[in-house]
MARTOR-41497 format. One record per residue (C-alpha): residue in three letters; x, y, z. Coordinates in pm, whole numbers, padded with zeros to 5 digits, always signed. Example, Ala and Ser with C-alpha at 12.3 -4.5 7.8 and 13.67 -1.06 7.14 Angstrom:
# MARTOR-41497
ALA+01230-00450+00780SER+01367-00106+00714
# end
This chain:
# MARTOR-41497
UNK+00000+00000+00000UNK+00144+00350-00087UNK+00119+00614+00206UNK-00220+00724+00060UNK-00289+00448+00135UNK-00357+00346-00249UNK-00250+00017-00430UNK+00127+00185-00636UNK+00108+00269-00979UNK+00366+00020-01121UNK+00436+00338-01406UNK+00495+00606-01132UNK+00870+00610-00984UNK+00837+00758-00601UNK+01116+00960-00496UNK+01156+00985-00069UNK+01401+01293+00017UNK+01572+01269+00368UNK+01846+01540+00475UNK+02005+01661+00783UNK+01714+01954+00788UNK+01353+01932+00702UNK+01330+02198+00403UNK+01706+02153+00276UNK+01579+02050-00113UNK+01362+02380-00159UNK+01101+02464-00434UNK+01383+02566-00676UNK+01532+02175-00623UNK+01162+02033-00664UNK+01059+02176-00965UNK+01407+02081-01073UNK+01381+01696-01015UNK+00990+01730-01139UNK+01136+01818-01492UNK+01272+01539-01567UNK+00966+01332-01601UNK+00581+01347-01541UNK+00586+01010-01362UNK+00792+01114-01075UNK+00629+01126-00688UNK+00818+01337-00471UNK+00825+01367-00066UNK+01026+01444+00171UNK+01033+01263+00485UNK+01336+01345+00665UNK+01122+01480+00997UNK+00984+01110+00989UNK+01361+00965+00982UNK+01492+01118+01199UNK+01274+01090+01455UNK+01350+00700+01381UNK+01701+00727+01409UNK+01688+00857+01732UNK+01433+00600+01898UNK+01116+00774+01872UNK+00844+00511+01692UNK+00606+00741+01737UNK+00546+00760+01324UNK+00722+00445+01250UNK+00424+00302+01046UNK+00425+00630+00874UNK+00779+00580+00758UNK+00759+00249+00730UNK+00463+00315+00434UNK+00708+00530+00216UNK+00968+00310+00313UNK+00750+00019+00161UNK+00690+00192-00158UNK+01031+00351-00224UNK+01159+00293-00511UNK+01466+00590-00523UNK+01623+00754-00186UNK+01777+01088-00220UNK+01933+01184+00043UNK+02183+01288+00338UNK+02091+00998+00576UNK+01891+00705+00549UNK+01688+00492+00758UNK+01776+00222+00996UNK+01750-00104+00816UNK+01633+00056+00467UNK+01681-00217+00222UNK+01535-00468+00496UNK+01221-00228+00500UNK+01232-00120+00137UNK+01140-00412-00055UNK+01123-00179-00384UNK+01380+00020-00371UNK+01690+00023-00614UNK+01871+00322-00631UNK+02023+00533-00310UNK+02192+00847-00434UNK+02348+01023-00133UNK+02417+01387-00095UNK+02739+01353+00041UNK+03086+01237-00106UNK+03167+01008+00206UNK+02954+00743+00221UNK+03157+00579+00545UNK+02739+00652+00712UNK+02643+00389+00544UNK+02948+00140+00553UNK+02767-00047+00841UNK+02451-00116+00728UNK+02209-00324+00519UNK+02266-00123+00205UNK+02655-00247+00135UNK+02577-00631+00112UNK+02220-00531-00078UNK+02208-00499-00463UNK+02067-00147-00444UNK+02256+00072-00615UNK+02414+00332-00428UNK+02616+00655-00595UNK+02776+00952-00437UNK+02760+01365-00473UNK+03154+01322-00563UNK+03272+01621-00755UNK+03124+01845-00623UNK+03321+01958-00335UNK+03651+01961-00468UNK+03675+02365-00540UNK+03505+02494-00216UNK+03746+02223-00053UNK+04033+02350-00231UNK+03970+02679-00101UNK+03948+02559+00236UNK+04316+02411+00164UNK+04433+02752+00079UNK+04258+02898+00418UNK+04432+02652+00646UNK+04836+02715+00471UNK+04762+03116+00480UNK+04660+03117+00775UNK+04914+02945+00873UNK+05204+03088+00713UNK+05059+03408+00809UNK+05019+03356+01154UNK+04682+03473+01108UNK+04628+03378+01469UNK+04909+03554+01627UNK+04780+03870+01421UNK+04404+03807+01585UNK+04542+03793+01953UNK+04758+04126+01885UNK+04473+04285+01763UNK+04293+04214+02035UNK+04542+04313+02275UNK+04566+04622+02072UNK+04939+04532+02082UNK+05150+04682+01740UNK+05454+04384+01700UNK+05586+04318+01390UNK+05715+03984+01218UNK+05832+03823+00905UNK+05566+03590+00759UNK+05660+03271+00581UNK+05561+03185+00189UNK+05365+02881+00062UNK+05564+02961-00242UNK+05818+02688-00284UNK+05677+02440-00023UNK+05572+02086-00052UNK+05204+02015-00091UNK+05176+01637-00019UNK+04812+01459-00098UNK+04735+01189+00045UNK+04453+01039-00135UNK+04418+01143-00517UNK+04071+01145-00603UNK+03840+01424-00732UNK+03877+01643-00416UNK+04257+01546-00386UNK+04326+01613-00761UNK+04183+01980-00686UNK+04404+02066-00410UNK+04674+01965-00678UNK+04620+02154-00908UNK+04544+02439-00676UNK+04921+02426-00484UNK+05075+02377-00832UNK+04937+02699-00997UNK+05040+02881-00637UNK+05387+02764-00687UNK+05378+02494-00481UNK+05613+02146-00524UNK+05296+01889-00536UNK+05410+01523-00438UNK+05101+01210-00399UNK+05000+00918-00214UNK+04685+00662-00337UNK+04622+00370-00173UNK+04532+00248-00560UNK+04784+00207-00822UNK+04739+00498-01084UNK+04947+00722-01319UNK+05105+01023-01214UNK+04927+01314-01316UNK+05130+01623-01485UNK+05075+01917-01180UNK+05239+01587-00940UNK+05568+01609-00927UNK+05662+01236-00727UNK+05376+00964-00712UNK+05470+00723-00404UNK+05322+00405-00312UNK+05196+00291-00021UNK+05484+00098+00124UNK+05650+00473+00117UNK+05397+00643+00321UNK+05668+00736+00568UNK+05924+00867+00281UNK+05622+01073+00129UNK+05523+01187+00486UNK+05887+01309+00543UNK+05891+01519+00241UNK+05602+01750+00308UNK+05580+02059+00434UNK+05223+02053+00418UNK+05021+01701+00429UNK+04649+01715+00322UNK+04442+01415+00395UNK+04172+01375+00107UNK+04155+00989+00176UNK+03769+00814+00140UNK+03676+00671+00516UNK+03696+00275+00438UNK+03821-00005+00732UNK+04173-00012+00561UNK+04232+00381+00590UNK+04047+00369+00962UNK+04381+00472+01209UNK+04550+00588+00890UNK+04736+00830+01068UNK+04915+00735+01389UNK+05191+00816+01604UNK+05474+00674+01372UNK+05359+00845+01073UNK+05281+01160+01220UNK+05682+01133+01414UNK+05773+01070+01058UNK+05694+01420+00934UNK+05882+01757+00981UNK+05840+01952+01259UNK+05809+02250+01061UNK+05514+02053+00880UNK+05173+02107+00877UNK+04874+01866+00883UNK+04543+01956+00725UNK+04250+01712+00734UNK+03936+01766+00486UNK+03850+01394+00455UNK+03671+01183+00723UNK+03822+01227+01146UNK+03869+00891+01178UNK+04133+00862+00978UNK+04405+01010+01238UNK+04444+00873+01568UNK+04340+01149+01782UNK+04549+01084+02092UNK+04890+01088+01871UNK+04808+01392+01742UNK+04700+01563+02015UNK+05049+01414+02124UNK+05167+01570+01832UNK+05065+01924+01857UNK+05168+01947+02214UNK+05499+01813+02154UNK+05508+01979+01823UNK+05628+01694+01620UNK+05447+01882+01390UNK+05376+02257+01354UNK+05058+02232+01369UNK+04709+02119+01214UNK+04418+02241+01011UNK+04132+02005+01093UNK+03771+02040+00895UNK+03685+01689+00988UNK+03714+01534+01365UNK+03634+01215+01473UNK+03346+01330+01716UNK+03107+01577+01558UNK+03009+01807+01697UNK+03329+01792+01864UNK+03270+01752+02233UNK+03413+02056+02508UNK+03623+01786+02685UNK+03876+01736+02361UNK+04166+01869+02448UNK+04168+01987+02074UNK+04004+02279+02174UNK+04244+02408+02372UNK+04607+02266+02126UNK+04702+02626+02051UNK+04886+02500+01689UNK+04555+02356+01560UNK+04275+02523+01345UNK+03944+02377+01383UNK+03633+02425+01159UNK+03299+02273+01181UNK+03325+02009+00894UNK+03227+02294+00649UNK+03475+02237+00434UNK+03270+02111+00134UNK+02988+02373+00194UNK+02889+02597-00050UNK+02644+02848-00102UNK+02493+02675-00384UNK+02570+02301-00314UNK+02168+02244-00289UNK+02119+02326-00615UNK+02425+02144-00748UNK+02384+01832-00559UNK+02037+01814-00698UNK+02142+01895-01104UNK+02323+01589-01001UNK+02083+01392-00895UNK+01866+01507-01167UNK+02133+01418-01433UNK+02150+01070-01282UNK+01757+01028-01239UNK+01750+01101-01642UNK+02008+00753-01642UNK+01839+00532-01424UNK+01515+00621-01628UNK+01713+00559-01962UNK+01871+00234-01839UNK+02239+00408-01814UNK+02496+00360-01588UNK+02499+00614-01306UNK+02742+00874-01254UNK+02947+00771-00912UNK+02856+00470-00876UNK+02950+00312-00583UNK+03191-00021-00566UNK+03074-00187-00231UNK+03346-00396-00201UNK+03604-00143-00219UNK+03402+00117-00026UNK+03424+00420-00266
# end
């Protein structure tokens, strides 16, 4: 039974929206998905799951009625159990690039096809790159705590000119930071955990048995790694003693990928010189981390890959992927389950 409580239509394809916040794919996004085809049913029932996730049953039949006759999910989260309750569904696209939310659930071993916002981050997340190494190089928190002691004290800034930029991670979002610190005048040197061909702004491609050589080289390391059980504890205390202390570590991928407590370790000791973190392995990040209170890290809310019109974009994507699963084509970012990205 559909939540109208009327048998489907076998020709209409129903569409169930679920973000973050109720409202985040507005009237502009609506009318754009409704374009692409007259036999579309749209709702949006992210009030409904989210109540779910967080125990209240209250309107668990409710759900569990468009759950019964989804056949696409669009969407920042899903459902607990979604394939087990979604007997028609076959398509997942996620508004995200990570999709380590979901690595734990009912959709990996399922044959639903699941596919990822990926591209569409990698220039506001390039930017964010920049932000962290000029601010850093700038001592652009040095210069806030003068102003605010009104206190007039000069010093010499450093240049990102002519430092390494290493990547670790070279995939749409790493591949932008690239080319970024190459046209800045940056020395650009890579790490993949998958064999590939160096690109022409990299100047060294290293493997992954030389993660401590590549580590030792840069002046600036940016994690752009996908969130998968092999990159989990990526970053520990050897690899992060294996780095300069004049280096810098900026994280834009997933929190979980550095051991906190060695890098903590790290700042205090200043093994390192210090950290840019967008992504922490507790979000919101609770008052009791001591990472508050590291005075060589940078922290920002996991905003990294925000932009003002990423609702819009994320949904042209989805759009231009609804067009292929109508047409029978292969999606755009589709998702290998067994390698996690």
């Amino acid at each position: 039974m559909s939540a109208a409580g009327n048998k489907p239509d076998a020709n209409v394809i129903r569409i169930k929206i679920s973000s973050y916040l109720p409202g985040f794919i507005n009237q502009e996004c609506r009318r754009m998905i409704d374009a692409v085809s007259p036999n579309l049913e749209i709702q949006e029932v992210t009030e409904l799951v989210n109540a779910d996730r967080k125990g209240d049953f209250t309107n668990r039949d409710k759900l569990n009625a468009h759950l019964a006759e989804a056949e696409i999910w669009f969407g920042s989260i899903t459902p607990k159990d979604i394939v087990a309750r979604s007997p028609r569904l076959k398509w997942i696209q996620t508004m995200n690039a990570g999709i380590n939310n979901v690595l734990d659930t009912d959709i990996m071993p399922s044959k639903v096809m699941l596919s990822n916002a990926g591209g569409l981050h990698g220039i506001p997340m390039r930017e964010m790159v920049l932000h962290f190494m000029l601010m850093f190089v700038k001592q652009a928190p040095l210069c806030f705590q003068l102003q605010k002691e009104k206190r007039w004290e000069t010093f010499v800034p450093q240049m990102i000119n002519g430092k390494t930029c290493g990547i670790l991670g070279l995939g749409k979002i790493g591949s932008e930071v690239g080319k970024m610190a190459s046209v800045v005048g940056m020395k650009v040197i890579a790490l993949d955990v998958r064999p590939m061909a160096k690109p022409r702004y990299v100047e060294v491609m290293y493997r992954p048995d030389q993660l401590r050589e590549f580590l030792s080289a840069c002046d600036f390391m940016v994690i752009a790694l996908p969130l998968t059980p092999e990159t989990t504890g990526f970053i520990g205390e050897a690899e992060l003693r294996a780095m300069k202390p004049t280096a810098y570590l900026i994280n834009i991928a997933r929190g979980q990928i550095i051991d906190d407590a060695a890098l903590i370790k790290a700042l205090r000791q200043r093994w390192i010189a210090g950290a840019g973190l967008d992504a922490l392995s507790a979000e919101p990040l609770p008052a009791s981390s001591e990472l508050w209170e590291v005075p060589n890290a940078i922290l920002t809310p996991h905003i990294a890959g925000v932009s003002p019109d990423y609702k819009l974009n994320v949904t042209d994507l989805f759009c231009k992927n609804l067009r292929r699963y109508i047409n029978g084509q292969k999606l755009i970012n589709l998702i290998n389950k067994k390698r996690g990205y």
